[in-house]
N, C-alpha and C positions, 0 to 999 in steps of 0.2 A: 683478306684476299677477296674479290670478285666473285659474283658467281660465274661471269665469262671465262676466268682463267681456271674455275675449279674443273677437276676430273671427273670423269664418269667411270667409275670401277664395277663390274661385272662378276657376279663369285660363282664359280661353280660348285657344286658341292663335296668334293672332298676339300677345302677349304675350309668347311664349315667344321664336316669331321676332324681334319686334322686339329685346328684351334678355336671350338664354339663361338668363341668372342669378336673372330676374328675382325667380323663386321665392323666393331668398334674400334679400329685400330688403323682407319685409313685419315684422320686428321680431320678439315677442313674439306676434306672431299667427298663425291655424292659414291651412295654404295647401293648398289642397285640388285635384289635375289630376282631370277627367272621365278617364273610359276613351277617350272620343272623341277626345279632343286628341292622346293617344300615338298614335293612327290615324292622323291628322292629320299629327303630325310624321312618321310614318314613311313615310305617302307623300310626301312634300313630298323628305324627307332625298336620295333618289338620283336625282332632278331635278337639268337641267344649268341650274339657276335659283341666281341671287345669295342667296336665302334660304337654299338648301339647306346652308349651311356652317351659319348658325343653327340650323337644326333638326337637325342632327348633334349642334352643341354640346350643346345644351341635352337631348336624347337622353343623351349621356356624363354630364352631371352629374345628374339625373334620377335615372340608376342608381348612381353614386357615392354616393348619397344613400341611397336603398334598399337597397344590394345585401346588406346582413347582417341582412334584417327578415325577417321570417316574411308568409305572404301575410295572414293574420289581422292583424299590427300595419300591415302597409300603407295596410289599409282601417281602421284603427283611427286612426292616426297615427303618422307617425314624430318621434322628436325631433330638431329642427337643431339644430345647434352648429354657428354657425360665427360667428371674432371677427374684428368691421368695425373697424379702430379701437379705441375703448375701449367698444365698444358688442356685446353678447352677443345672437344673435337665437336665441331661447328655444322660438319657436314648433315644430309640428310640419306635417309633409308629409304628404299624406293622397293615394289614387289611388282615387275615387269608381266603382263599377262601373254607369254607366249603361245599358250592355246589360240590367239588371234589369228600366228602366222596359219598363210595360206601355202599349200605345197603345190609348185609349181614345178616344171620340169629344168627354170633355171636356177633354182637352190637344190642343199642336199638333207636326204631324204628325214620326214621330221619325225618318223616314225621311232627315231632314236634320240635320246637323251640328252645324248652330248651336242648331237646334229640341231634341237632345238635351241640349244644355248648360244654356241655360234653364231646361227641365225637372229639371233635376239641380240648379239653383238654386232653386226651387221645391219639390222635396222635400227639399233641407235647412233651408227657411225652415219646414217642420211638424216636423221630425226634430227640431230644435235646441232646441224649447222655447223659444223666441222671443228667444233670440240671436242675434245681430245676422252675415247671410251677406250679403257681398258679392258680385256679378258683375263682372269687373273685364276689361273690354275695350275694344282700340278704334275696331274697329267702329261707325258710328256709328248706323248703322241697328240691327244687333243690340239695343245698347243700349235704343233707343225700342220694339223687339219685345218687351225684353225688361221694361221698365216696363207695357207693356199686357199684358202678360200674367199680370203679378202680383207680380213679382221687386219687394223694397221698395226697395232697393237696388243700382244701379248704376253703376260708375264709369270714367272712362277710368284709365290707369296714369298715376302721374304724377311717382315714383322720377324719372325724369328732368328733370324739368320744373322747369328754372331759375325762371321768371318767371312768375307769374301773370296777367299782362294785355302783349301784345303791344306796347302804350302807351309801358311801361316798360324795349321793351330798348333798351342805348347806341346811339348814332345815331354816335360819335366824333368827335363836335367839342361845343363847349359856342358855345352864342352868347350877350354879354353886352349885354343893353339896352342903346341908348343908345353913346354911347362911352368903351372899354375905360377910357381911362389916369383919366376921371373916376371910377373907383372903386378905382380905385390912389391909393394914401398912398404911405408911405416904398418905394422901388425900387430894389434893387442892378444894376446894369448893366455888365456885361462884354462887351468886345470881343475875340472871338479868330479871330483872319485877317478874313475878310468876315465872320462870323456874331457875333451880336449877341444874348446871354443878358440876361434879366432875371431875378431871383429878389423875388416877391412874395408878402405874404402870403398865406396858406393861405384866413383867410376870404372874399378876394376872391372865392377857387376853390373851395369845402368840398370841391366831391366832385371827384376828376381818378382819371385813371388816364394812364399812359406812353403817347406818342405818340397821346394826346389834341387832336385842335385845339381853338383857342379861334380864334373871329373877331367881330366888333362890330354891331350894327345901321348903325352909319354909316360900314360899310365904312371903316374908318381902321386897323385891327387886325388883324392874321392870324400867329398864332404856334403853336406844339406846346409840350404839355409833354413835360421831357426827365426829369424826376426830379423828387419830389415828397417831403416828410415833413408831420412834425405839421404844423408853423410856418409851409415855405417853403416853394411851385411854384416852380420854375427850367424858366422859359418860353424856346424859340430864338424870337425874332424876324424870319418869315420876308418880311413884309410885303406887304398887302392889296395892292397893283401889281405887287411881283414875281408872288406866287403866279398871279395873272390873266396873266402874260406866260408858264408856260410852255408848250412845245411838245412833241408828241411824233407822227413821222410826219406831221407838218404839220398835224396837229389840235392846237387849240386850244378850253379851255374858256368853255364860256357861261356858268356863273354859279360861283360860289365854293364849290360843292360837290363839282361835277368839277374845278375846280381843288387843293381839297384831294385829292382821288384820285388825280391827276397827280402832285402829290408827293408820295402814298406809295407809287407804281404804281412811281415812276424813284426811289425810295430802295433802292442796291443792299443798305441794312444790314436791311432791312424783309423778312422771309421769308413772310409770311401777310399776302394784303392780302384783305378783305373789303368786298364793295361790296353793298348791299342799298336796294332802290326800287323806283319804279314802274318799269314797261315804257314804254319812251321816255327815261328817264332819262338812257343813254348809259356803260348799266354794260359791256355788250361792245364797244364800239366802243373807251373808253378804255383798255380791258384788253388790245384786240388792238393800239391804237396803238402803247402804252407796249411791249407786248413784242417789237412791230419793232424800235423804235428801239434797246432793249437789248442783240437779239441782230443785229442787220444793222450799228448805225450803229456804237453804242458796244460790242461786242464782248463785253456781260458773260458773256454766254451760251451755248451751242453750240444751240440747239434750242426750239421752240417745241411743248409736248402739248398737244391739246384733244381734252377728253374731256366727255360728260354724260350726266346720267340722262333714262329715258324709260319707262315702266313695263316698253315692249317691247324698249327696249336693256336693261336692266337683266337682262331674262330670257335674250332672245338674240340674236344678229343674224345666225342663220344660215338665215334664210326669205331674203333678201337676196342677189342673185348679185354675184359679185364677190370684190376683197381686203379686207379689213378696213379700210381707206380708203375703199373703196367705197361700204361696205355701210354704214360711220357717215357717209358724206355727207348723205342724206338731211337725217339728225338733228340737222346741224350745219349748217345752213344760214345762220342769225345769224351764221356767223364769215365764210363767203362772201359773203354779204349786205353783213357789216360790211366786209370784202376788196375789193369793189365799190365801197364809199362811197369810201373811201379815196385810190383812182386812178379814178373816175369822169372826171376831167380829162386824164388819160395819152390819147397818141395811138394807143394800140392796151390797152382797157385790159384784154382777157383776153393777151395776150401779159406783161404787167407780173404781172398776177395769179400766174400759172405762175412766171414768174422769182422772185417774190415768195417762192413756196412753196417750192421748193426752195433759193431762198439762205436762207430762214430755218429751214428744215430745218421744216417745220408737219406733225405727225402727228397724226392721228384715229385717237385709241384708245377700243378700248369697256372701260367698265368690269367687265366681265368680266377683262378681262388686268390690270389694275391691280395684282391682289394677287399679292403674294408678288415682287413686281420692286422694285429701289432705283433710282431716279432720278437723274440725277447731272447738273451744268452745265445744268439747263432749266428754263424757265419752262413751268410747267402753267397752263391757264385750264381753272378749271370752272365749265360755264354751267346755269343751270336746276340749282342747287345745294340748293334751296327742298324740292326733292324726294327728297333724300335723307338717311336717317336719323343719328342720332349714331353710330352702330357703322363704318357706311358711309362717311361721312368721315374718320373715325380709321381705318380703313382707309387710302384713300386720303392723306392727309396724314402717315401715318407712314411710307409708301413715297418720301416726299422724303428724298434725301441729300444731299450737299456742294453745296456754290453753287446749291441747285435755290432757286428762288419758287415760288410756289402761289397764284393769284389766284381765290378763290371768289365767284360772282355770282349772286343770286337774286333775287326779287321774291316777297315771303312770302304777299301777295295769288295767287298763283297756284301755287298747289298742287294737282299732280293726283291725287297717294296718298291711296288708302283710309285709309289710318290715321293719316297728318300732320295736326296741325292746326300754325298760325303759332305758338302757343309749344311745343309737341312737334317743328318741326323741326329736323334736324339743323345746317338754317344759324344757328338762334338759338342750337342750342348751341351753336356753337363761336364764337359773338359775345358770346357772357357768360364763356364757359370762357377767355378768347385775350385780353378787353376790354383788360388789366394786363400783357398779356406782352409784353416789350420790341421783340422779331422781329417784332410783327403791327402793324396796324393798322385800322379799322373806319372806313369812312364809308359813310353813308346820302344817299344823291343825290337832294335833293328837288327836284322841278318834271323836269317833262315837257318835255324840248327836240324830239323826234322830230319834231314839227308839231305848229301851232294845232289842228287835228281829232286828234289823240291826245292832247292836254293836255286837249281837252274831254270826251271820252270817258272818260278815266280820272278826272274832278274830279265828272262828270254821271252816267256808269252805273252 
């Protein structure tokens, strides 16, 4: 490509926070930091804040990039090299000196941040000779500041972004009109001990992925697949009455969705379970069921973590008096809450709770401590997972080691970050990245069990 027809992309700095690298990740096109940003990053960098490792990174590569240019090719551009695959990103690096702009009464006011970047996109939209500069942030307000004010173009980042329409991400089960075996032909059928494989054509299933369910409109069907090729799904046959009969801590499911959940919550071969839906669904209640009964009844376990994001746990929880149990109580009240529902019936049910807690060994960790520890023999529950980014998870899920679970739960309608939208979260990534990986599993719990007044709430507001 030209350099005429290349782009000029503009980064603000939660870009940089959200993915350090991101800089390298625009192709053949020029990528251009404000002066303001490196401000930015540098105060941000030695804050006792979850970002601040991002903005160290991306500081380190920044000058890795840099560091053999002259200040003249700086502001000029530098050239990337660097090989993704089979793919050469050609573009150059540019550090825009915005401290230049002049503040005049017909721009807006530069005393600000964001107001400086802007402007720095707008005087490369006259500089450029009418090639084509992007603002690429995601901020969302920004953005709209940034189109009223003249910027032609604006865009969120979107290198990360599996899915185009939230519509489309896997829900983990497929359901087939009508009933299953009337669109089954020829069936291979294996019996081994109790369990009971089918292998059926492919076109019955086009699209599957591993530990997929499948269940029927006339409730007659309820199976996973186990393995799949061109030709053949080799279905287990787990069946629409068992799945509804199982238990776990004396809960039991209301409809066929938290029932698939249940068996993939008590599947000890299943390491990544994901639960995503509405609120009322009954994504923590069967997350903390299942991991009683794991580690209290059946013994897989030593240990129960619960941990979540919260803008202000995220930063820190040291306003908070107390031990770090303490102090994430607060924040974790859905598992107390869920702990309550529980033994509601118990003759003395904060005495059961207590014992509850300490025979299952239940730790409230902030995610602050997360990084840099390996996990071993426990079941982790992450709740209000909606809220945390793709870096941030991979964080947290690569600190699982031997015999650990990890059960992520969110509800993508409720996102409190500034910069999340429902297909930018980190829970959608790791629902499209994870969909086909044999260890994981995905189900969406639809309808609203909580109460008739929370089912109408969430169908009506």
């Amino acid at each position: 490509m030209t350099e005429k027809h290349r782009k000029y992309y503009l980064l603000d700095t939660n870009i940089l926070l959200h993915e350090p690298l991101a800089f390298l990740n625009f192709d053949e096109h020029n990528v251009i930091i404000p002066m303001v940003v490196l401000e930015e990053l540098d105060n941000i960098k030695d804050r006792h804040k979850d970002v601040s490792r991002e903005a160290r990174v991306a500081i380190r590569s920044l000058e890795n990039a840099l560091k053999d240019a002259t200040p003249e090719e700086i502001l000029a551009g530098v050239p990337l090299t660097r090989v993704q695959g089979n793919h050469q990103a050609e573009g150059r690096l540019a550090i825009y000196p915005d401290y230049q702009l002049k503040q005049t009464d017909s721009v807006l006011n530069l005393s600000e941040n964001d107001h400086r970047i802007i402007q720095a996109a707008l005087e490369l939209q006259k500089s450029k000779n009418g090639e084509k500069v992007v603002l690429v942030t995601k901020d969302i307000n920004m953005r709209l500041k940034a189109k009223g004010a003249g910027v032609k173009c604006v865009e969120d980042y979107r290198t990360d972004q599996l899915i185009d329409d939230i519509r489309f991400l896997s829900k983990g089960f497929a359901e087939v009109e009508g009933d299953f075996w009337s669109h089954v032909g020829e069936v291979t059928s294996v019996q081994e001990g109790r369990d009971t494989f089918h292998e059926v054509d492919k076109k019955v299933l086009p699209t599957v992925f591993r530990n997929q369910y499948v269940i029927d409109e006339e409730e007659q069907f309820a199976g996973k697949v186990v393995s799949y090729d061109s030709d053949y799904v080799r279905l287990h046959d787990i069946g629409f009455e068992r799945m509804m009969s199982y238990r776990a801590w004396g809960i039991q499911p209301k409809n066929i969705y938290q029932a698939m959940a249940l068996n993939a919550l008590l599947d000890p071969t299943i390491d990544l379970v994901i639960l995503t839906g509405p609120a009322g669904s009954g994504k923590t209640l069967l997350a903390l069921a299942a991991a009683l009964e794991m580690v209290i009844e059946q013994k897989l376990y030593e240990k129960i973590i619960v941990t979540r994001n919260t803008p202000e746990i995220a930063e820190s929880i040291g306003y908070l008096p107390g031990t770090e149990e303490e102090k994430m109580a607060p924040w974790l009240a859905a598992i107390t809450d869920s702990l309550e529902v529980l033994h509601k019936n118990d003759e003395s049910m904060e005495s059961s709770m207590n014992y509850i807690m300490n025979k299952a060994n239940i730790q409230f960790k902030s995610l602050n401590f997360m990084r840099g520890r390996s996990i071993q023999n426990a079941i982790v529950l992450l709740d209000e997972s909606q809220n945390l980014t793709a870096s941030q998870l991979k964080t947290i899920i690569t600190r699982c080691g031997t015999g650990t679970k990890i059960i992520c739960s969110g509800n993508l309608a409720q996102i409190d970050s500034y910069y999340l939208t429902a297909v930018t979260s980190g829970l959608t990534y790791i629902v499209e990245r994870f969909k086909d990986y044999p260890g994981s599993a995905t189900i969406n719990l639809n309808g609203v069990v909580r109460s008739n007044l929370a089912q109408y709430a969430e169908e009506n507001l």
